[in-house]
N, C-alpha and C positions, 0 to 999 in steps of 0.2 A: 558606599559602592562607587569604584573610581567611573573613569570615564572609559575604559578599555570594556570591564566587566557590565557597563552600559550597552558599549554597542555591540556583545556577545549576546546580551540577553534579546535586544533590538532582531539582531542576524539567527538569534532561535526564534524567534518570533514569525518572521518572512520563511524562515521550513518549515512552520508548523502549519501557517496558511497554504500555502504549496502542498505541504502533505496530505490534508486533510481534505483539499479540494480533488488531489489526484483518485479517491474512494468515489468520485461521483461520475467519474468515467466510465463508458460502458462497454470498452474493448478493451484489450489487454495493453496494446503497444502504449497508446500516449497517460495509462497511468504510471507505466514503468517509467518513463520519461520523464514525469514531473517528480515521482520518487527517487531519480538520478539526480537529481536540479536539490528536491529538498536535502539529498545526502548529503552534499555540496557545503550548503549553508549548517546542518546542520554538523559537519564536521569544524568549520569552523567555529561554531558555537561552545563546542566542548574541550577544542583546543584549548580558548583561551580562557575556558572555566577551570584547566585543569583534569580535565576525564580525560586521558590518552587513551582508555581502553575503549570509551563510547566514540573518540575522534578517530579512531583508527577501522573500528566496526564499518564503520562509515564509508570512510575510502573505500573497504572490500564494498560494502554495498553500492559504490558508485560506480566500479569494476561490473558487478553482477549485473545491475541497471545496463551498462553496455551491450553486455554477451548477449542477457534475454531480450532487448527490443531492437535485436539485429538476430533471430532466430536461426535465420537460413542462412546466414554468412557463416556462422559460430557454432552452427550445427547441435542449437545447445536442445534441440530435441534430444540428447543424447544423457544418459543418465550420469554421467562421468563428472558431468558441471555441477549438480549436488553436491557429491563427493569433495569438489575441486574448494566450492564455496564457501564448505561446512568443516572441511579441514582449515582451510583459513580463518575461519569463525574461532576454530578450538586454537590453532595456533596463535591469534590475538592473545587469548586469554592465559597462554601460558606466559607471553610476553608480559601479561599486567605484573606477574612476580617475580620474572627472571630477570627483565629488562627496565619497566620502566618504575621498582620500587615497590610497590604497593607491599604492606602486611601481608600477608597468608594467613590471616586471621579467621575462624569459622564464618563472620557474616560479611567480610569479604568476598571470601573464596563465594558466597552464594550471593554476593550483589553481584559480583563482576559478572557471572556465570550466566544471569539472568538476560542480558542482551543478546548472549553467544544461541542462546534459545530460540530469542525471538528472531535473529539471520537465519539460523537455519529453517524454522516455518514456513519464515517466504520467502528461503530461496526454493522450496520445496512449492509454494504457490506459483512462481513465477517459469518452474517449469513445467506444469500443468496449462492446460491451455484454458485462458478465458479467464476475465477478469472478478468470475466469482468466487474462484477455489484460491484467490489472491486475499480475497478479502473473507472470506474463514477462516484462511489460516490467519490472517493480520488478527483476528479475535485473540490467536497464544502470544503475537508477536509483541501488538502494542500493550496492554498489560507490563509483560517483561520489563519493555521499554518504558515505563509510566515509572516502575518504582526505584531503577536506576534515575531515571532524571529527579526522581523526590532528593537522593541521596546528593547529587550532583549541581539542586539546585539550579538548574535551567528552568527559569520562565517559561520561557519558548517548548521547553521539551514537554515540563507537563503539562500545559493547556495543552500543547497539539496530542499529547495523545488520549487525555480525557476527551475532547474534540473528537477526534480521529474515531476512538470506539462509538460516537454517539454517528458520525459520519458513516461508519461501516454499515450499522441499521441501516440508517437509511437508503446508504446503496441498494443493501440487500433488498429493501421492501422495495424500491422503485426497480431495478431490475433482474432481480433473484428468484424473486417471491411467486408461485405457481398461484395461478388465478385459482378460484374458488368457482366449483364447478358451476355456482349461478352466474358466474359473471361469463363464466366460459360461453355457457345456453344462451344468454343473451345476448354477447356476441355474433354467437352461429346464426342466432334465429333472424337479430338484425340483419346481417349478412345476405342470409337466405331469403330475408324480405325487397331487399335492394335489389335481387336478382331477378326476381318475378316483376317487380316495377318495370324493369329497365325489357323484362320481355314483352309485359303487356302495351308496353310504348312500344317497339317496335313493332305490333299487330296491329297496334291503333290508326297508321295510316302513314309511317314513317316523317317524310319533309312539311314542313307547316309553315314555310316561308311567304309563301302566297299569301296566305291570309292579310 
């Protein structure tokens, strides 16, 4: 491995940490933010590994990363930006056989196919609002994205995305995950205890500074 295809694997490495941290965020904007950042790096990564279709997926996803964590400027409440994303997505992939070479071979035509899947999920998450229909859909996204980067051979790409799905868990369970109705009651009841304390102090004689 030269020294070019070193610092490719290096530079997927740094997206995949970026990316896989952006899952532990618990609003919407600054994950799209750091998934702007990891698209970044990891467009370069695939550049210079030779994937143009996974380097180019990219770019569009660093486009979308723009439009969705500037909402109100971009108006991208609007369902048209799906459309706009997801045509772009299929448009790549016509590009891997018209333009940049690749076979039309059966398990081409279904590797290459397979990232065009995972943009549209989450571009499909990213205009939903809240960053947990982001990270459900990332359950069809990253997969896609896992067995592309097997074939492409990025380091960087498949840790981060075996990573990423073990990170998505755990977002979910820290803040997804609907309490279970004992912890709910014990909550409440805490609650409701703290309430009565704080009345029966104020009955008890209010100011105690004198003492």
């Amino acid at each position: 491995m030269g020294p070019l295809r070193i610092f490719a694997q290096v530079i997927g490495i740094v997206a995949m940490l970026i990316n896989v941290l952006s899952y532990q965020c618990k609003k919407q904007r600054p994950l799209i933010v750091m998934q702007l950042v990891s698209s970044t790096f990891y467009a370069v990564n695939l550049f210079i590994l030779d994937a143009p279709t996974g380097c180019v997926l990219n770019l569009v996803g660093i486009c979308r990363a723009i439009v969705f964590s500037n909402k109100k400027f971009f108006r991208a409440d609007r369902k048209i930006w799906i459309a706009v994303f997801s045509l772009a997505s299929a448009g790549v992939y016509a590009l891997t056989f018209l333009v940049f070479g690749k076979d039309p071979t059966a398990k081409n035509l279904i590797i290459e196919f397979l990232p065009v899947i995972g943009m549209i999920a989450t571009t499909v998450g990213f205009y939903r609002d809240g960053a947990k229909d982001v990270r459900l859909l990332s359950l069809i996204n990253s997969p896609c994205w896992l067995v592309y980067h097997l074939t492409t051979k990025s380091i960087g790409g498949i840790a981060g995305e075996v990573v990423m799905l073990i990170s998505i868990v755990v977002g979910y369970l820290r803040h997804d995950r609907k309490k279970p109705a004992a912890e709910d009651g014990d909550s409440k009841g805490k609650n409701e205890g703290e309430k009565e304390g704080e009345i029966a102090s104020e009955n008890s004689g209010g100011d105690h500074t004198a003492e």
